[in-house]
MOPAC internal coordinates of N, CA, C and O (Angstrom, degrees):
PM7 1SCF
backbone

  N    0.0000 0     0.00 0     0.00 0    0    0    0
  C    1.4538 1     0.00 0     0.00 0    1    0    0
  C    1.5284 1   111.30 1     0.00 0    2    1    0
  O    1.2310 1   124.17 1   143.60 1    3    2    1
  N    1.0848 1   109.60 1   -36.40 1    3    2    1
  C    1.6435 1   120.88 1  -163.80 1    5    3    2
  C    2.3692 1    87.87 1   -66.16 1    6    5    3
  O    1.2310 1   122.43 1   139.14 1    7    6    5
  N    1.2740 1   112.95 1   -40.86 1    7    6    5
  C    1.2877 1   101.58 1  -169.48 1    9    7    6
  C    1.3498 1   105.16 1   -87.69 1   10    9    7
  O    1.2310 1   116.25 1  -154.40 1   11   10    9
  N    1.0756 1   124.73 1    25.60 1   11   10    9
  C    1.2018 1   133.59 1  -168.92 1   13   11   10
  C    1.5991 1   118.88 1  -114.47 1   14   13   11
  O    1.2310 1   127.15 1   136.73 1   15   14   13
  N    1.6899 1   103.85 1   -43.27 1   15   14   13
  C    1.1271 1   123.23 1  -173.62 1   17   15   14
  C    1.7471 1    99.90 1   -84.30 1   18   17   15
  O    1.2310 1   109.80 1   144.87 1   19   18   17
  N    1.4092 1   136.75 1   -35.13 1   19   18   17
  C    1.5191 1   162.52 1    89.11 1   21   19   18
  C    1.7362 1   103.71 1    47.96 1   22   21   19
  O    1.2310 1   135.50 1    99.01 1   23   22   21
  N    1.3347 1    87.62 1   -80.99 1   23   22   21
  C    1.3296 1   116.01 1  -163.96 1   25   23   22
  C    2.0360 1    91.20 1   -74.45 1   26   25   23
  O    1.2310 1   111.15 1   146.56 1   27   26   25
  N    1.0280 1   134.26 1   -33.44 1   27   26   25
  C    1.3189 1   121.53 1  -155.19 1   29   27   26
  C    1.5757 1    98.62 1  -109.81 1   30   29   27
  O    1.2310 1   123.20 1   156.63 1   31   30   29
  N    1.2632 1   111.48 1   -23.37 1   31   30   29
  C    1.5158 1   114.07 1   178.22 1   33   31   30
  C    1.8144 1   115.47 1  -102.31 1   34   33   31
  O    1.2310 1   129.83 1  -165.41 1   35   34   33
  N    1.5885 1    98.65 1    14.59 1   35   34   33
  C    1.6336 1   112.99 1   155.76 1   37   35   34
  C    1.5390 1   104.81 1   -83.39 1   38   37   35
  O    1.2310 1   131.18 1   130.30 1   39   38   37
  N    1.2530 1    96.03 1   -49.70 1   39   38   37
  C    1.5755 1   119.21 1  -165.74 1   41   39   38
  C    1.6363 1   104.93 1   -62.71 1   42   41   39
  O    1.2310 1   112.53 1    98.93 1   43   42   41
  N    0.7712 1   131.70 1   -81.07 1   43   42   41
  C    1.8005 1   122.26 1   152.96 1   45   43   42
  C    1.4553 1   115.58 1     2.30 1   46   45   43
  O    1.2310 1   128.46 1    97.08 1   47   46   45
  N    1.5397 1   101.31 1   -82.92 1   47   46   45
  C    1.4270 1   131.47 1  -153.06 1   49   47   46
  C    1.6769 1    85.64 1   -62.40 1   50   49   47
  O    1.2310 1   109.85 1   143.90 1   51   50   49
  N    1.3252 1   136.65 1   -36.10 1   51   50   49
  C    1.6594 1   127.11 1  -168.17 1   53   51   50
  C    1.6768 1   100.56 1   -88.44 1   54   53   51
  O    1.2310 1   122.14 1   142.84 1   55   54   53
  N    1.3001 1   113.50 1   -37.16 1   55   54   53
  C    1.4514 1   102.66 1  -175.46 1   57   55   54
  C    2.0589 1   120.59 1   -60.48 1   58   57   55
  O    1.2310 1   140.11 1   139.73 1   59   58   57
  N    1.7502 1    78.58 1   -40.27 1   59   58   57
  C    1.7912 1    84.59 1   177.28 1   61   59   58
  C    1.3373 1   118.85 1   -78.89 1   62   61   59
  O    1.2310 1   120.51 1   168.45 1   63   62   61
  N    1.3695 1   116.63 1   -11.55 1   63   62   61
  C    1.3001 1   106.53 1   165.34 1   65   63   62
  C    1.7796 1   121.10 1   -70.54 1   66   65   63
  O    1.2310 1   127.89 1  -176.08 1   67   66   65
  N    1.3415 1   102.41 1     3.92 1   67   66   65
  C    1.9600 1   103.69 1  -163.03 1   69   67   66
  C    1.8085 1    84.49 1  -105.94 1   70   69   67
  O    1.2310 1   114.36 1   163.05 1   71   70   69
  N    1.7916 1   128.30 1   -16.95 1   71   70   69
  C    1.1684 1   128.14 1   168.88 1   73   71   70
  C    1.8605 1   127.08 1   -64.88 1   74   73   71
  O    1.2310 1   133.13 1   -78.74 1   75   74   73
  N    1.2041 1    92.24 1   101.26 1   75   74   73
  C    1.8646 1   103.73 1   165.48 1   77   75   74
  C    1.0841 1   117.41 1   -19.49 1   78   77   75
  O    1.2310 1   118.32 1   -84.66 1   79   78   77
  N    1.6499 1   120.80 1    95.34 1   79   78   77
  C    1.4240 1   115.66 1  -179.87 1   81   79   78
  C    1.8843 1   129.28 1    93.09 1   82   81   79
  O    1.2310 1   132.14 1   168.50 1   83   82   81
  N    1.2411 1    94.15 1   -11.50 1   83   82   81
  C    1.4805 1    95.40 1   165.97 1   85   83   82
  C    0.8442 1   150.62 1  -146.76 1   86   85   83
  O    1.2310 1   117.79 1   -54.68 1   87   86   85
  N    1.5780 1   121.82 1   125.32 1   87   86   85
  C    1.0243 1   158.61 1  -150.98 1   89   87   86
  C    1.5599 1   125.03 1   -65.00 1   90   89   87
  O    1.2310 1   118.56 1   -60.89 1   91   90   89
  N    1.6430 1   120.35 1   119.11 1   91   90   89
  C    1.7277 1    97.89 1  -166.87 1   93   91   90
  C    1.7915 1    78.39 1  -148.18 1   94   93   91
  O    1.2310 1   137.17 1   -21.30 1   95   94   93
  N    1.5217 1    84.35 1   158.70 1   95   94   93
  C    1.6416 1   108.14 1  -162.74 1   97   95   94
  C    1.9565 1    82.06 1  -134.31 1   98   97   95
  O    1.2310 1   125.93 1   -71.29 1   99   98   97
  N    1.6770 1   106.21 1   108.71 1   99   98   97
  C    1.2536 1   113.42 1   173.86 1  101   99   98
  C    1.3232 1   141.29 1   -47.67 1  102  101   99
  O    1.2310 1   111.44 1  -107.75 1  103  102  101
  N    1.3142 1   133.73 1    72.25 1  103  102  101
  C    1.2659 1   135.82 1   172.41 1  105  103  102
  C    1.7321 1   122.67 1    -9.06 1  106  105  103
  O    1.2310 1   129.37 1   -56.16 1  107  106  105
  N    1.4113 1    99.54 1   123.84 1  107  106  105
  C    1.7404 1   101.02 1  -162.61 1  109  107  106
  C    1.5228 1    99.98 1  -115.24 1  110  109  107
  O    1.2310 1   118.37 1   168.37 1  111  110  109
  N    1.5849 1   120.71 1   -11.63 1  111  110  109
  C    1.7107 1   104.11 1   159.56 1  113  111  110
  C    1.3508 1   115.06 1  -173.76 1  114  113  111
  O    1.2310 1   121.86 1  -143.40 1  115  114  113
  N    1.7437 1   114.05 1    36.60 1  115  114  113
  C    1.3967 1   134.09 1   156.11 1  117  115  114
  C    1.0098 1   114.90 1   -80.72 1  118  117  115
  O    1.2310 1   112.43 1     2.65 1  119  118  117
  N    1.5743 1   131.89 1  -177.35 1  119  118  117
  C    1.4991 1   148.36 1   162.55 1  121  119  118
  C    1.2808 1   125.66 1  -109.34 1  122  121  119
  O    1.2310 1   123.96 1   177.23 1  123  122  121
  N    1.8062 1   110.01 1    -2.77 1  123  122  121
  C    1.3696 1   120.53 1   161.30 1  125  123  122
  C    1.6868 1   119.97 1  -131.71 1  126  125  123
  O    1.2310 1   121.27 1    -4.21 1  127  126  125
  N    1.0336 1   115.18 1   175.79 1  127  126  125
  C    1.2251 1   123.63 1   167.96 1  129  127  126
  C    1.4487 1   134.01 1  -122.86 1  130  129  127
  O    1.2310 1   112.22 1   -41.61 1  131  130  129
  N    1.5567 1   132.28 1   138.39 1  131  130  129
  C    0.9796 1   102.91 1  -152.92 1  133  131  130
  C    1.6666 1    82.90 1  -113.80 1  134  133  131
  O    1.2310 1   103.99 1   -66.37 1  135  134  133
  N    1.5151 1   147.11 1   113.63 1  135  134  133
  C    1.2535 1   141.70 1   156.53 1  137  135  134
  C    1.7162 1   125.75 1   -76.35 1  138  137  135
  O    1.2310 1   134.62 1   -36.80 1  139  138  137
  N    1.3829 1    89.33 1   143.20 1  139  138  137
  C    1.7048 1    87.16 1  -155.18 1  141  139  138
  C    1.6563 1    97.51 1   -87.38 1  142  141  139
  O    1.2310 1   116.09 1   -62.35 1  143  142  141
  N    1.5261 1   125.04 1   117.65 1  143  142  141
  C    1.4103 1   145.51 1  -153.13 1  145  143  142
  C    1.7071 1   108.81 1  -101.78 1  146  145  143
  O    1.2310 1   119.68 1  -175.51 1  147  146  145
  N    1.2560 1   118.22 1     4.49 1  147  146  145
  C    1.6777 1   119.90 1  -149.54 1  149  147  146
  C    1.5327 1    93.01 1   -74.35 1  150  149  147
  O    1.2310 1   121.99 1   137.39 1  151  150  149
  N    1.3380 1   113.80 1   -42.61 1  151  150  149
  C    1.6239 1   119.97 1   177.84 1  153  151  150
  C    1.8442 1   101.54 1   -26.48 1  154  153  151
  O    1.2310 1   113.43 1   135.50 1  155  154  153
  N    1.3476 1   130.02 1   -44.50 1  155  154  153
  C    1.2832 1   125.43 1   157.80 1  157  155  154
  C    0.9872 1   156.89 1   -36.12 1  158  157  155
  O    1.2310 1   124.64 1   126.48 1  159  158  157
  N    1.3505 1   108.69 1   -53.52 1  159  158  157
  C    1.5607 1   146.57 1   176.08 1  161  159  158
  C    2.0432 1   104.15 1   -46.26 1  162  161  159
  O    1.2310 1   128.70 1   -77.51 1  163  162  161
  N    1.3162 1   100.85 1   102.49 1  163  162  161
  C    1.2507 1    96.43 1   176.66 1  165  163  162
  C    1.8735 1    97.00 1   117.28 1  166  165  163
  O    1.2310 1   122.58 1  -174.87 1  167  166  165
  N    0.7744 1   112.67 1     5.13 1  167  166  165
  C    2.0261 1   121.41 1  -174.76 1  169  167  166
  C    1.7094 1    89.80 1  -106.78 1  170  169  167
  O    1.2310 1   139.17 1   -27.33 1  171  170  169
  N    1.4919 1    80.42 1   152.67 1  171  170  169
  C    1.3424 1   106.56 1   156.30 1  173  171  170
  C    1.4581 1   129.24 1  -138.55 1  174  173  171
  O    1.2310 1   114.39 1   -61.67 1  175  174  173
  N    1.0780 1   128.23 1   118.33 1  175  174  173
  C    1.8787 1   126.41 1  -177.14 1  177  175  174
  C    1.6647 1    86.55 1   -96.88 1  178  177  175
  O    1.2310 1   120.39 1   -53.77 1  179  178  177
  N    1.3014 1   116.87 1   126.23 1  179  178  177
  C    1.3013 1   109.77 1   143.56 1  181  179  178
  C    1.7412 1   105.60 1    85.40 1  182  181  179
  O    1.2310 1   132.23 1    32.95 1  183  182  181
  N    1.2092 1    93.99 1  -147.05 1  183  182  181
  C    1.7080 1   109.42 1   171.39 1  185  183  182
  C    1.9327 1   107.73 1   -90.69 1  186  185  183
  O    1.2310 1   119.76 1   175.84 1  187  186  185
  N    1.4029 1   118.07 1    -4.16 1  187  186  185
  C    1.1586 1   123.46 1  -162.97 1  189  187  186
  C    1.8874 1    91.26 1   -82.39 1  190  189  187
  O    1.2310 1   118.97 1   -19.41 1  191  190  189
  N    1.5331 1   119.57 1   160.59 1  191  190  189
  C    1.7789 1   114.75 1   161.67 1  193  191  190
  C    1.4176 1    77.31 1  -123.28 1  194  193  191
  O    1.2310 1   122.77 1     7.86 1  195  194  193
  N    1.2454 1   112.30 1  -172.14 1  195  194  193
  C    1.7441 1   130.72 1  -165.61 1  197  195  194
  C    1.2654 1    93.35 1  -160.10 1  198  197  195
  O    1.2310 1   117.88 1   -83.61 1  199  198  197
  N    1.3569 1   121.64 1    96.39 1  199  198  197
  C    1.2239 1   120.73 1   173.90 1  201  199  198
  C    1.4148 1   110.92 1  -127.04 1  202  201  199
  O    1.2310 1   113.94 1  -179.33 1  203  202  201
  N    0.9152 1   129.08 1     0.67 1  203  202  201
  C    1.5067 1   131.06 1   161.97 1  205  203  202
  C    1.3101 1   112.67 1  -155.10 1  206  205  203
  O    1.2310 1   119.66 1     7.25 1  207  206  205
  N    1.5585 1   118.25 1  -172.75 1  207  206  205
  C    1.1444 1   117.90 1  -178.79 1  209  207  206
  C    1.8754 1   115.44 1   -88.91 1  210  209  207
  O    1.2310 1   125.85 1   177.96 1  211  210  209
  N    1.1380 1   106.37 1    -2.04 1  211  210  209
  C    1.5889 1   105.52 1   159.13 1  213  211  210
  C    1.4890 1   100.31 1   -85.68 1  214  213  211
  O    1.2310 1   107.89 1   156.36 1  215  214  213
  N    1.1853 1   140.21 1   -23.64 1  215  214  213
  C    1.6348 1   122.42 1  -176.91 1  217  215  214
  C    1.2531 1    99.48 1   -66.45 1  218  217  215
  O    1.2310 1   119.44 1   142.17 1  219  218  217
  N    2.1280 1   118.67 1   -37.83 1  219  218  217
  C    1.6638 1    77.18 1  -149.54 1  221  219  218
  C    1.5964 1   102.88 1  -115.02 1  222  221  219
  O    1.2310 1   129.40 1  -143.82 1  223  222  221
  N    1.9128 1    99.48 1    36.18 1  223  222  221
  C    1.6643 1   113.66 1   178.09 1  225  223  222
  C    1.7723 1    83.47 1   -91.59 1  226  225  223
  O    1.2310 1   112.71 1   150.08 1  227  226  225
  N    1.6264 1   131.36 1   -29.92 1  227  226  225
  C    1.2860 1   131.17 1  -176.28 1  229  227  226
  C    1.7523 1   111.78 1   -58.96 1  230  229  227
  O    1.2310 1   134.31 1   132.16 1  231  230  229
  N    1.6943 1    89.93 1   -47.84 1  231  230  229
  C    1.1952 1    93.18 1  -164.49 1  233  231  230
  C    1.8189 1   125.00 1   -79.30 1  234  233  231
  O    1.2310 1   122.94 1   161.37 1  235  234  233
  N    1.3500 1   111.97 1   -18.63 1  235  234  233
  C    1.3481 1   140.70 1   158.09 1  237  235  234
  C    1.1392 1   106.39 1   -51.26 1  238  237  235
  O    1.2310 1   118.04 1   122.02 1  239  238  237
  N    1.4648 1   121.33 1   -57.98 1  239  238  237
  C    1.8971 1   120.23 1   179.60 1  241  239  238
  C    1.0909 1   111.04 1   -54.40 1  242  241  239
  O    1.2310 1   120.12 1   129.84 1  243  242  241
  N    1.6060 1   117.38 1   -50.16 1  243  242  241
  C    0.8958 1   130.47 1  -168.68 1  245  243  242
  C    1.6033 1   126.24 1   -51.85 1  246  245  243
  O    1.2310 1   122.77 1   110.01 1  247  246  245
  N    1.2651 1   112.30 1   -69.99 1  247  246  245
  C    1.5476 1   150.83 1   166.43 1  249  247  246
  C    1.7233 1   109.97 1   -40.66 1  250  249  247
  O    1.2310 1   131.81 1   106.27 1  251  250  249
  N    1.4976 1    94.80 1   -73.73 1  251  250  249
  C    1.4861 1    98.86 1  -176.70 1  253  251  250
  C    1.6055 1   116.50 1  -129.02 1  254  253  251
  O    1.2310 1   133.53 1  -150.97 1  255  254  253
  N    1.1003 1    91.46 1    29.03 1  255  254  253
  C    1.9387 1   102.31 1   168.23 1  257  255  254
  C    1.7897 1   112.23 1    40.24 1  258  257  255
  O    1.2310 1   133.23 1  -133.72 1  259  258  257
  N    1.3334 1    92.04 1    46.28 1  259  258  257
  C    1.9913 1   111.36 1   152.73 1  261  259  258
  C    1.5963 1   101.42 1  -110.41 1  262  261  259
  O    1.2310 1   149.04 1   -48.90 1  263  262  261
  N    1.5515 1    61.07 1   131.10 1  263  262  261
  C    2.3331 1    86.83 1   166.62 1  265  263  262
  C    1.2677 1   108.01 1   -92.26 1  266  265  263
  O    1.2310 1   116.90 1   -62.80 1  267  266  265
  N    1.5552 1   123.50 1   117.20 1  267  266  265
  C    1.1284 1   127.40 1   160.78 1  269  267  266
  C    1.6884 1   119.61 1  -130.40 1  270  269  267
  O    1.2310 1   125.73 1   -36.40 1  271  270  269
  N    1.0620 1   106.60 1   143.60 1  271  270  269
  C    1.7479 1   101.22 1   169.06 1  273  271  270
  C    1.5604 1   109.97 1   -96.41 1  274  273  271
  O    1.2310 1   127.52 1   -23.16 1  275  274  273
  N    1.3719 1   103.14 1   156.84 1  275  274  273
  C    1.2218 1   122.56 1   173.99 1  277  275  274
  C    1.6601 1   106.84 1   -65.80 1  278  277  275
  O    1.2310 1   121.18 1   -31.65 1  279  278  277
  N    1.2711 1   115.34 1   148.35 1  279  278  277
  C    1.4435 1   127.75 1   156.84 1  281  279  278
  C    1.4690 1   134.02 1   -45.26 1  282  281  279
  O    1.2310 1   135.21 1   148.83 1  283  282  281
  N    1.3488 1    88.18 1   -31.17 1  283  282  281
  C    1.7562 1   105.41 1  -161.81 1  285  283  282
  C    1.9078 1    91.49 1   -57.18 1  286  285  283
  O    1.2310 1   121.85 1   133.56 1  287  286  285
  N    1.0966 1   114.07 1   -46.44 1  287  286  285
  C    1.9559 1   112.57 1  -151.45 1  289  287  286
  C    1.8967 1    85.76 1   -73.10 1  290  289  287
  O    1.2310 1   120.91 1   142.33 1  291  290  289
  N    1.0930 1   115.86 1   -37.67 1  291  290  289
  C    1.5489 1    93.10 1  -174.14 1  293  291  290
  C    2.0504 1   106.70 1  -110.37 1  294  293  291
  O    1.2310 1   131.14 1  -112.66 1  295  294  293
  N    1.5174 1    96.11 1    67.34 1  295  294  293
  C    1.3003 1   100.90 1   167.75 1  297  295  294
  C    1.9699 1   127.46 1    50.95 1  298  297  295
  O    1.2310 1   136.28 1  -159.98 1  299  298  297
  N    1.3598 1    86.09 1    20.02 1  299  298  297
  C    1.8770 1    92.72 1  -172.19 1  301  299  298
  C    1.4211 1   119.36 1  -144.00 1  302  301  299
  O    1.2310 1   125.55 1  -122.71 1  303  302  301
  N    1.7680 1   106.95 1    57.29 1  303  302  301
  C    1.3996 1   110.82 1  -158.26 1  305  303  302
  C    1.6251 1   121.38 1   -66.18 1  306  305  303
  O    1.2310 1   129.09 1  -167.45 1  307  306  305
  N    1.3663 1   100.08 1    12.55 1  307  306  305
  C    1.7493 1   117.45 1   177.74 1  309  307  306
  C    1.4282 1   102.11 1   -88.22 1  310  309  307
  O    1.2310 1   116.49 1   168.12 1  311  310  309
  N    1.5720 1   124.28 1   -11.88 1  311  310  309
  C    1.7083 1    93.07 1  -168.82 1  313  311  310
  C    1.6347 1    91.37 1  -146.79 1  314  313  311
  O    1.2310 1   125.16 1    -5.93 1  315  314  313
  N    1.0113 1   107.70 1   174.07 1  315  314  313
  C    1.5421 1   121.53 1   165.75 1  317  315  314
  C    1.5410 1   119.00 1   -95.63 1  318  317  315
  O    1.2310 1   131.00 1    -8.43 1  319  318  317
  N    1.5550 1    96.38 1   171.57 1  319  318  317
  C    1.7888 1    93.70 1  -167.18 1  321  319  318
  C    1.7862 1    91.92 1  -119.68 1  322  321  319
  O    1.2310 1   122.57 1   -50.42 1  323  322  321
  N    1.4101 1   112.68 1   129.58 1  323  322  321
  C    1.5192 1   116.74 1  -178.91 1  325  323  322
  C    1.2731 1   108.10 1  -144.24 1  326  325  323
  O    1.2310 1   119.18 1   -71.50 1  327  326  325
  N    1.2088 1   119.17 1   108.50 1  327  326  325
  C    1.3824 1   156.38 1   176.80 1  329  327  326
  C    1.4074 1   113.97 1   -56.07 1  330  329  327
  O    1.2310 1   111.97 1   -62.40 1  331  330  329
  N    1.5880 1   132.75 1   117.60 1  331  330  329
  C    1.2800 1   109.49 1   160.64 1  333  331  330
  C    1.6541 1    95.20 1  -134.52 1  334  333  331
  O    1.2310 1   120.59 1  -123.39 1  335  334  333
  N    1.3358 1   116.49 1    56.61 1  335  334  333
  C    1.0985 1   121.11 1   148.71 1  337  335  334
  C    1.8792 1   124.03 1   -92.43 1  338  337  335
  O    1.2310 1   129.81 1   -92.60 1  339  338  337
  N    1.4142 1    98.70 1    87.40 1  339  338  337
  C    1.4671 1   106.25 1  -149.15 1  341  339  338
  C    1.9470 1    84.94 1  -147.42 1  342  341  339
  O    1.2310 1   124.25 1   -16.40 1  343  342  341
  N    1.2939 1   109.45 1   163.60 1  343  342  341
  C    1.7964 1   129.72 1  -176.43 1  345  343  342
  C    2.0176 1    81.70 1   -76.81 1  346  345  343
  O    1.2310 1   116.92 1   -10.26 1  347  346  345
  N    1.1460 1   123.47 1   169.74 1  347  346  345
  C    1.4640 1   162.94 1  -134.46 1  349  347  346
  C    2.0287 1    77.66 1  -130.49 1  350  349  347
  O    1.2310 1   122.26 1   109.16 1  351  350  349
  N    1.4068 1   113.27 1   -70.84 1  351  350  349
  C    1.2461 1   113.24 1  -172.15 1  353  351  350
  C    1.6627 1   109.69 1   -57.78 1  354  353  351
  O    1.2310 1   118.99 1   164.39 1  355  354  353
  N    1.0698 1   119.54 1   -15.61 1  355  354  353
  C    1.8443 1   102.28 1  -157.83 1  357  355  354
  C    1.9785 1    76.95 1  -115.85 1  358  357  355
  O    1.2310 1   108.64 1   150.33 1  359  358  357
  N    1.4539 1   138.85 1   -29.67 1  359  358  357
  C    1.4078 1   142.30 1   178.27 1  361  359  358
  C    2.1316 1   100.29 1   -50.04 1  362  361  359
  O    1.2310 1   126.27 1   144.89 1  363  362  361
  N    1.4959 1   105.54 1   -35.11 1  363  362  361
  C    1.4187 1   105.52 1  -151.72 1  365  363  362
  C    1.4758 1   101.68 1   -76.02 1  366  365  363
  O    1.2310 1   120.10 1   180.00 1  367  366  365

């Protein structure tokens, strides 16, 4: 499991680094990451505003059907919370 969780939280951690504006500090023995999203805050796509990090965990579900939580519940209202404690089969 440990190369697993390894292997999927490289995989994360490289994609969001190719994302406009946000910022991630590498997780050393969680199953998520929390990247700091504020570069947003104040945007609008669409009919959506982005004013915090619950807008744009809304607008992510919304848009392109990722689950994320807002920052605010675990003390870090700059970033979102994204999980890749998930099967290899449902990640692909």
């Amino acid at each position: 499991m440990k190369a697993a969780f390894l292997r999927r939280r490289d995989l994360i951690c490289g994609l969001l680094k190719e994302v406009e504006g946000v910022k991630i500090i590498i997780p050393l023995g969680a199953f998520y990451i929390m990247p700091d999203v504020s570069f947003y805050f104040g945007k609008s796509y669409g009919e959506s505003k982005i004013t915090n990090s619950d807008d744009l965990a809304l607008y992510l579900l919304d848009k392109a059907q990722v689950a994320t939580v807002g920052g605010d519940a675990f003390g870090a209202p700059e970033c979102i919370r994204i999980s890749y404690a998930t099967s290899d089969e449902v990640a692909d």
